[in-house]
N, C-alpha and C positions, 0 to 999 in steps of 0.2 A: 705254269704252262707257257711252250714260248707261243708269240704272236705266230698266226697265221702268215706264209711267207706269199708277197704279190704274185698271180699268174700273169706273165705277158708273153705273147703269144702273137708270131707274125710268121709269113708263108716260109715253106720249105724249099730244097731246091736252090737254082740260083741265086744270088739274090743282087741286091743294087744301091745304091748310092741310098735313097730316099729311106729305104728301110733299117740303112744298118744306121744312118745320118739321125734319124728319129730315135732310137733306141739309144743313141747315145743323148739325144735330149732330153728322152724321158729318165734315165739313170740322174742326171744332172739337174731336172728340175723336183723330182718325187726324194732326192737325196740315197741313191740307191746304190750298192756298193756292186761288188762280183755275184754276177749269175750263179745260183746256188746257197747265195751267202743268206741275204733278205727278200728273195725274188730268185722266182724262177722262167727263165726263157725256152720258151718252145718254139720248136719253127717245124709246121704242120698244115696240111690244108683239112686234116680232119676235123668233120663239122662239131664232133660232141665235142671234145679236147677247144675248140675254138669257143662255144658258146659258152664253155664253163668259164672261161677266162676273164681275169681281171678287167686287163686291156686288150685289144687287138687293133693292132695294123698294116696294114698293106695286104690285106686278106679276110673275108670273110662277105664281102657284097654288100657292106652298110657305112654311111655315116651318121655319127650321134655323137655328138663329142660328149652330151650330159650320161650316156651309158658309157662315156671309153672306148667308142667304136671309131675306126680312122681309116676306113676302107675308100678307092678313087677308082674303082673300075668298074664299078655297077651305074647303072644308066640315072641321072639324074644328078652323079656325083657333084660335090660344090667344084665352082670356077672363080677365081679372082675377079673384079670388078670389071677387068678390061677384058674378060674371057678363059684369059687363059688358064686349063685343067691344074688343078692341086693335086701331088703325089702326096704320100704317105708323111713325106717330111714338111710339107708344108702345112698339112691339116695337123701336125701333130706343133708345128711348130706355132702356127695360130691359140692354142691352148695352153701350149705348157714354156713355148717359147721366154716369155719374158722372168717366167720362174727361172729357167735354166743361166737365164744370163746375171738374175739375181746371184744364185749360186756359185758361180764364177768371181763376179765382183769382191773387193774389199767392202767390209760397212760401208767406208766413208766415201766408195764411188758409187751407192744403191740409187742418187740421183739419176747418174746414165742412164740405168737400166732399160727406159723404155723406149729411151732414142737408139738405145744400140740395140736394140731389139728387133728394131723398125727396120734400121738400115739396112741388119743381117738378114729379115724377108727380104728386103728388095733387091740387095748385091749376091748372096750367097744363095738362100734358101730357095728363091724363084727361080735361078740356075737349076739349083735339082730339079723342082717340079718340072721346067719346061725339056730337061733334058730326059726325066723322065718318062714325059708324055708325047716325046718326039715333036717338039714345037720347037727347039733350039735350033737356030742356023748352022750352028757348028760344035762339032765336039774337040775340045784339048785333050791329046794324049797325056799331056801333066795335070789335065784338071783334077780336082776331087772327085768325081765320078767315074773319068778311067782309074783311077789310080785304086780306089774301092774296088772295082769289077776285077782286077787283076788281084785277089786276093783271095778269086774263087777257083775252088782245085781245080786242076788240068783234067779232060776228060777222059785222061789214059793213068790217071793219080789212083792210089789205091786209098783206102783211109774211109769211104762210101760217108754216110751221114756224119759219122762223128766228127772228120775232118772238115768237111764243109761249117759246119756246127762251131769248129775251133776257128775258121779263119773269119768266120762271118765276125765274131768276139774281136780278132785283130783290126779288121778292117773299123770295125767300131772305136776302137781303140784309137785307132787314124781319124777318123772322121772328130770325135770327141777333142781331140790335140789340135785338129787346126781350128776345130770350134772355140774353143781354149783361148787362141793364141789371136784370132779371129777379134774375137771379146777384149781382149788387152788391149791390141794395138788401136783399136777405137775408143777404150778410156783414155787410154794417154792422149790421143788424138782430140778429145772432144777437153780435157783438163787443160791442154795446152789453148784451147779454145777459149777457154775462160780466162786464163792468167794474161794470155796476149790481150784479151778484151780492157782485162781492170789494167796493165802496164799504157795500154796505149791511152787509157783516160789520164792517167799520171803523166804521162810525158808531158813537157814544157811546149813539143810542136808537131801536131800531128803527121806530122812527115816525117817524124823521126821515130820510131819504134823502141823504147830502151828496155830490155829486159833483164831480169837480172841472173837465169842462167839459159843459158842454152837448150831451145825447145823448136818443134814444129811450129810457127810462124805466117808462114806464105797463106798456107789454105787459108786460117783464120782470116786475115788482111784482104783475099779472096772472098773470101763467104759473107764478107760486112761488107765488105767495099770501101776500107778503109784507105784513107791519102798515103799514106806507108810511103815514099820513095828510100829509108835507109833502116835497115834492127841495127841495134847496136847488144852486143851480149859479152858474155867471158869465155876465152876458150879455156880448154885444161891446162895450156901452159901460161898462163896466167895474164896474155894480152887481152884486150875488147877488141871483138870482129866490128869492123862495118859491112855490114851484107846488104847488095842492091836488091832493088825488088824490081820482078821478071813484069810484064804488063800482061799476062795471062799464063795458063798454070802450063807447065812442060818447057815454057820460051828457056831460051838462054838468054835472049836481051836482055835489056832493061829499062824501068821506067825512067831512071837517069843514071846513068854512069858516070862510075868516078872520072876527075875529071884527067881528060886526055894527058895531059903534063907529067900527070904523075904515072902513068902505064908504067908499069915493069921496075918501078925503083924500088929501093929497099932503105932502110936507117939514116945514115945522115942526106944520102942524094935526096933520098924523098921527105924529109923533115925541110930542105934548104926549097923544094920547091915547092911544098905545101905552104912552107910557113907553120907545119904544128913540131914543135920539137921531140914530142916522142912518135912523130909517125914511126912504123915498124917495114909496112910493105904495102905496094898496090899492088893487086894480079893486073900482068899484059893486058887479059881482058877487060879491066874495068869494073868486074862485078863483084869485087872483095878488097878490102886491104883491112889493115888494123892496124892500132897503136899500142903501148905498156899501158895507159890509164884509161878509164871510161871517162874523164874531161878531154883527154888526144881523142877518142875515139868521137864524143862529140862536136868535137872542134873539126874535124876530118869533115863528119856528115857536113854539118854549115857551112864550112866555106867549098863545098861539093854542092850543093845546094842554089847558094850562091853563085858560085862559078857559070852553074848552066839553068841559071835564069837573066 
């Protein structure tokens, strides 16, 4: 006999960011494949069909996360610690969140998981609830939310429940993919954080950065407070970057720029006035050049270094 297949069960009608955002959490943290397959999804505001059900969110007047209940509209609902009201995605994201990002992950990034879990409450997930709950100052028409809500038939659409039923499934689909992608880009982000960490303990001078391939950098050097003024890495075409470091995050400055002499030269002009002989180029601006060797390239940083102290 096969297993009993899950009921999950959340409201009918329009719906919105928070509930189709959560459904695609719980798919991803419970291991759960297509509606119909291992689980079945209802979207109903009837009470018997609601209390027979596995789970239920964004509907029904209750929360209990220990019964599977994930309701934010009944009087007493939970609020985050600074006040503000929890939607559907955020109380479901509280529970099953750090599963779902487990699930995501490779084995060998399962350390992230609960920092990038954390973040995703606080950048993404409390976006929904607040725009949910009408606390948000502003709505993006490219945000995740409009973009969700435009997924709901026209009110002049024929197709009645079923189609609603089918796009609610798409927009999940969407919501699931940037979650997805959400979740990556904050591995690599936080792995890059670690490798710059042990690279800059290896360096010969904490002002010099050397890594050995090309990664996210800045924030890390940011986020510690590292002396950084130069990364030194490999590009694809096989020279080493010297990259300046900006003195706060979006500048275009820099903490020290290459030095002025060499603005704008390239191969042998700028080898004759550096003094390194494979320099390759300095950018106009100062904030890059590079050489053929990672010894050019740290030869470059140093007497850059040098030069402007």
């Amino acid at each position: 006999m096969s297993e009993p297949r899950l009921r999950l069960v959340t409201h009918s009608g329009k719906f919105h960011c928070d509930e189709v955002f959560a459904y695609g959490v719980l798919r991803l943290a419970l291991g759960l494949g297509k509606a119909g397959e291992d689980h079945t999804l209802t979207r109903t505001r009837d009470a018997a069909i609601i209390a027979a059900a596995d789970i239920v969110w964004d509907v029904g007047a209750r929360y209990d996360a220990e019964a599977r209940r994930f309701d934010h509209h009944q009087r007493g609902a939970p609020t985050r610690a600074d006040g503000t009201p929890y939607s559907a995605a955020g109380l479901i994201w509280q529970t099953h969140g750090h599963a779902a990002v487990r699930a995501i992950l490779p084995p060998e990034a399962a350390g992230f998981a609960a920092a990038i879990a954390a973040e995703i409450d606080q950048t993404v997930v409390r976006r929904i609830d607040e725009i949910d709950n009408g606390t948000a100052p502003e709505r993006d028409v490219l945000g995740l939310a409009a973009l969700v809500g435009d997924f709901n038939p026209g009110w002049d659409s024929a197709g009645g429940d079923a189609a609603a039923d089918a796009a609610f499934l798409e927009a999940a689909a969407l919501a699931e993919g940037v979650l997805r992608r959400r979740v990556e880009v904050l591995r690599g982000r936080m792995a890059a954080d670690a490798e710059v960490l042990a690279a800059h303990a290896r360096s010969a001078d904490p002002r010099v950065l050397e890594l050995e391939r090309g990664m996210p950098w800045k924030g890390a050097v940011f986020t510690h407070n590292l002396p950084v003024l130069f990364a030194l890495y490999p590009a694809s075409n096989g020279n080493w970057m010297v990259d300046a470091m900006p003195p706060e995050p979006g500048s275009f400055a820099q903490r020290l720029p290459l030095p002025e002499a060499w603005a704008g030269l390239q191969d042998a002009a700028l080898a004759e006035a550096s003094g390194v002989p494979d320099a390759v180029f300095t950018h106009l601006r100062r904030f890059v050049g590079a050489a053929r060797t990672r010894d050019g390239a740290r030869e470059m940083a140093r007497k850059a270094i040098a030069l402007g102290s």
